[in-house]
C-alpha positions, 0 to 999 in steps of 0.5 A: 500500500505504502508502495502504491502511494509513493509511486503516485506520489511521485507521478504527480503533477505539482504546476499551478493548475493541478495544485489549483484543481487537486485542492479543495472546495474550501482552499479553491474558494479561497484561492478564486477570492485572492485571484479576483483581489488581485485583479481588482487592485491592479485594476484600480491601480492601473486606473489611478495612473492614468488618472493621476497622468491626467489630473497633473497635465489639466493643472499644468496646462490651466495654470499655465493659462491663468498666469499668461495674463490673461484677465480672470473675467475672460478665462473664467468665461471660456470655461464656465459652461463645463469646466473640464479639468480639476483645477479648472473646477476650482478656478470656475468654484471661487470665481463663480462666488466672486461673480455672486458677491457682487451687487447690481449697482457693482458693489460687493456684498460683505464676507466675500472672501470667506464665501469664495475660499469655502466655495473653492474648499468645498471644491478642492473637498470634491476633487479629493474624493474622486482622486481618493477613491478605490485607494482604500480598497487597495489598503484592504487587500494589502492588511487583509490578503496574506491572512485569507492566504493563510487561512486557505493554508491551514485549512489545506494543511488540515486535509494533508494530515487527515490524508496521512491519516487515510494512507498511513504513511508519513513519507514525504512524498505522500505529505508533499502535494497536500502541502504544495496545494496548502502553501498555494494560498499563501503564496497567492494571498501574497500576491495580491498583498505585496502590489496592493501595499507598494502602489497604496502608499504611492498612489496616497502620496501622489494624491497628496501632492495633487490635492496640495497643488490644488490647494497651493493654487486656491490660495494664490487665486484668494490671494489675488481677489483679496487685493481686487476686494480691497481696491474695491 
């Protein structure tokens, strides 16, 4: 009997989607839950990129715009009907307050200046949001991931030795598929947590950078309808 389990032992095939198909219901289940995991991240990872790419190039190209002297009540009209980039938003949040500040005989209502800087928080407050978004799923995968692996692991380990028990044999070679299918879980909930983490913690940072920026520009804007409110 010994004899006949080492011999298949040894025939077996130990790639991934035997490993995959030899495991059980419990361990496959777990296995499809980190494969998709691991998807999705890169998914939102990808996403971000390429959201991120854009976000910098709208700001690059509207504050090259807003300081090329142009006036305010011009570029403001150009771009009031749908503002298209993030930035841009803001722009179009302070100066459509400022525009509202105003009476019909041009005076200015009182506490202008602090409606336009909430009105430009409010809209920076909504540009975060959208940048912000799916980063916490990333965080999720990234904490989560390796403990689903390791309980995928313990469970398969569980039925490797209910194996042992079954073929009375304790040879490596018996043992070994049923550990290779067991550490399986481990390896892909690593997978999936080790990108997740490294691209949160970069994509965080570049998204503080951004909604920095916007805040760098808000005030600068507030900055220079301070000086027209005093004039005024």
């Amino acid at each position: 009997m010994e004899t006949e389990a080492l011999n298949a032992a040894a025939n077996a095939d130990f790639s991934l989607f035997a490993l995959f198909f030899r495991a059980t219901f419990t361990v496959k289940l777990v296995m499809i839950l980190l494969i998709v995991a691991s998807v999705w991240a890169w998914a939102i990872i990808i996403e971000k990129h390429r959201q991120y790419g854009r976000a910098r190039r709208e700001s690059g190209r509207f504050e090259a715009q807003f300081w090329s002297g142009d006036p305010l009540d011009t570029l403001y009209d150009e771009i009031e009907p749908s503002p298209a980039g993030r930035t841009e938003r803001v722009f179009a949040a302070g100066m459509t307050e400022w525009r509202r500040s105003h009476k019909q005989d041009g005076g200015l209502i009182g506490g202008a200046h602090v409606r336009i800087d909430r009105s430009m928080d409010v809209a920076i407050q909504k540009e975060a949001e959208a940048l912000q978004r799916g980063l916490p799923l990333l965080a999720t995968v990234g904490s989560t991931a390796p403990f689903v692996g390791l309980f995928g692991t313990v469970i398969g380990i569980m039925n490797a030795f209910i194996e042992i028990g079954q073929q009375q044999s304790t040879n490596l070679a018996v043992v070994a598929p049923g550990i290779a299918e067991a550490l399986l879980a481990t390896g892909l909930g690593l997978l999936a947590a080790i990108p997740a983490v490294i691209f949160y913690n970069k994509l965080s940072s570049d998204s503080d950078r951004i909604i920095s920026s916007y805040e760098s520009f808000a005030d600068e804007f507030a900055t220079i309808l301070s000086r027209q409110l005093d004039k005024s």
